[in-house]
N, C-alpha and C positions, 0 to 999 in steps of 0.2 A: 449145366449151363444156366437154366434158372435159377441157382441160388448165388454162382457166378453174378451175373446181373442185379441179382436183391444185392449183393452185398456191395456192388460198385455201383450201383445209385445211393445206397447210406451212405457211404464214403462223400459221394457227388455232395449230398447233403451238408454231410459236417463238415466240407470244405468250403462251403457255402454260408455256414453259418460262421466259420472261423475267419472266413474273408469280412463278412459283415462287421463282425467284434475288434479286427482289425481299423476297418474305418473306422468303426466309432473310437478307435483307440488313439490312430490316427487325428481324429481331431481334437480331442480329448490334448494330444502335444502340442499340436500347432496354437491353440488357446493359450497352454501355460508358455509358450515359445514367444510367443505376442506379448505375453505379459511380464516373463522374464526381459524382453527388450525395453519394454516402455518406464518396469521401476526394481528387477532385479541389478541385482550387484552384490558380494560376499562383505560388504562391509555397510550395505544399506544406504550409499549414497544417493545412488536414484532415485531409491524410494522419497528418501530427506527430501530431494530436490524437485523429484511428481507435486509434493505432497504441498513443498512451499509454492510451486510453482501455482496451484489454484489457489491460496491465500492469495497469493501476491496477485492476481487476476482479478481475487474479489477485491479487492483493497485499490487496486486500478480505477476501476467501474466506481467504488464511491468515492475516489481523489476526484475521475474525470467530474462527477454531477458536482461538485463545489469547485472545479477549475472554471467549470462553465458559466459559473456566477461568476467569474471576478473577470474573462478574457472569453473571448471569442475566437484567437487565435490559435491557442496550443490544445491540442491533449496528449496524453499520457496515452505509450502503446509498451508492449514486453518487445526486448529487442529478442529479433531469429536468431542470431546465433546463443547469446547469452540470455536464456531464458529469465534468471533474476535481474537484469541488469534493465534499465528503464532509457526510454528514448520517448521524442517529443515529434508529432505531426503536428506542421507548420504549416495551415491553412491558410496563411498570409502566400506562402510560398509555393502554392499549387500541392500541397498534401507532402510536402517535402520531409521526409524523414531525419532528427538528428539526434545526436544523444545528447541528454541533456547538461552532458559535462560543456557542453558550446555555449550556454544562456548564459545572458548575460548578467550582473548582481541581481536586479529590482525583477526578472524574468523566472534567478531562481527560488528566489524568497517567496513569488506567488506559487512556484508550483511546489515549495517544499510544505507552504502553510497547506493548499489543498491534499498534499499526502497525507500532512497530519489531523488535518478533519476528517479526510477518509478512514487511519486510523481510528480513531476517535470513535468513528461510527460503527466498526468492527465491531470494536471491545464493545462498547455500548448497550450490544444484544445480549452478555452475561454478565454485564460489569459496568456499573451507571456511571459515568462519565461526566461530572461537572463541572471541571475545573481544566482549564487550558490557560498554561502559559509561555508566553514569546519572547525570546529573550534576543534583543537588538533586529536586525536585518529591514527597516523598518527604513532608515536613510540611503539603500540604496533605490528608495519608488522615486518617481516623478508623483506630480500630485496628482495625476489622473488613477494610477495606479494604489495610490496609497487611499484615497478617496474609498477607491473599489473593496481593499483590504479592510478597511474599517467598515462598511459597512457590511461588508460580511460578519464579520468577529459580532457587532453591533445586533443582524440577528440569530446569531446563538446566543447570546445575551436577552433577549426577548425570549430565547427557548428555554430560560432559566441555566445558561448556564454561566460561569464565573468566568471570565475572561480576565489575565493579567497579560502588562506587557511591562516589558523592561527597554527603558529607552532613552536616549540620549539627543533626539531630535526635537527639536522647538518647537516644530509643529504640531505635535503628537497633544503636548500643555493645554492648548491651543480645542482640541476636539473631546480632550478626556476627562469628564466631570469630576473623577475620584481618583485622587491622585495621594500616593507614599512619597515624599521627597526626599531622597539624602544627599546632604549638604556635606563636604568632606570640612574638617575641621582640624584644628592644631593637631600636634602628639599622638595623628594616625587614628584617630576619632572621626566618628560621622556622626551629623545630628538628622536624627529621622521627623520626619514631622507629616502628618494627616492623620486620616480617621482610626482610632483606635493604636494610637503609635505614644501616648503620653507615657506611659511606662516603661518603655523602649527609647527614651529619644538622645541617648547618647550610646554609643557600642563605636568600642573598635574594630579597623577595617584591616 
């Protein structure tokens, strides 16, 4: 009967220790279960999309701090259902949620230029970034708005870096000390003219 007893408390034991190894095994699942949910998939899509999904968060956060210098109104939030897809809090509007395919021209030229300074500032941290150029969107501001865009652009320019814009607004002559002109000309010819353009000043368009 005593050795009955020894040998069915070992038992006790190593059922005790196998129940143990189980939880720990047990959770040891539910971790990779958690994490197969969050960025598993057999063809790595989640993953793709986890991975873009904090890019696109970091690159949010530096849009919003240069949306903030030019408006008071909008920022930049990731829409819930579509995590890549970008929607605008309208603080004019009681915090009203929209996406940004609703804004208006001169509404999305401001928040498209703050994307791409937030870009900008991404790359920045492994890749110098001095040169940014604009090509048109510039006629649909009001002048309060456009005011605000230049003096943005105006200091990254103090930060040393190159600002180009391409543009067809009057106004624009008007505020921009260094200017390329092209002048359309006979026979599908353009004549270029400003600084460092002497050697270039005729080419076809």
């Amino acid at each position: 009967l005593k050795h009955k007893l020894s040998e069915n408390a070992a038992a006790k034991e190593r059922i005790k220790e196998k129940q143990a190894a189980i939880e720990t095994q047990k959770k040891e699942c539910r971790r990779w279960e958690n994490l197969h949910e969050l960025i598993g998939s057999a063809d790595g899509k989640k993953y793709r999309n986890f991975a873009q999904g904090l890019t696109f968060e970091m690159m949010i956060g530096h849009a919003n701090r240069q949306l903030q210098k030019m408006t008071d109104r909008y920022l930049l939030a990731r829409d819930d259902a579509q995590p890549l897809e970008l929607n605008v809090v309208d603080n004019y509007q009681a915090g009203e949620i929209r996406s940004t395919k609703n804004l208006s021209g001169g509404e999305s030229f401001i928040v498209s230029l703050s994307l791409a300074l937030g870009l900008s500032h991404m790359a920045s941290k492994n890749v110098r970034v001095d040169s940014l150029f604009l090509d048109e969107g510039f006629g649909t501001l009001d002048d309060e708005a456009l005011d605000t865009a230049l003096e943005t652009l105006a200091g990254l320019q103090q930060d040393g870096k190159l600002i180009g814009v391409i543009s067809h607004v009057p106004a624009l002559k008007e505020r921009i000390s260094t200017q390329i002109q092209v002048t359309p000309q006979t026979g599908g010819r353009s004549h270029i003219s400003g600084p460092g353009c002497g050697s270039i000043s005729s080419v076809r368009t």
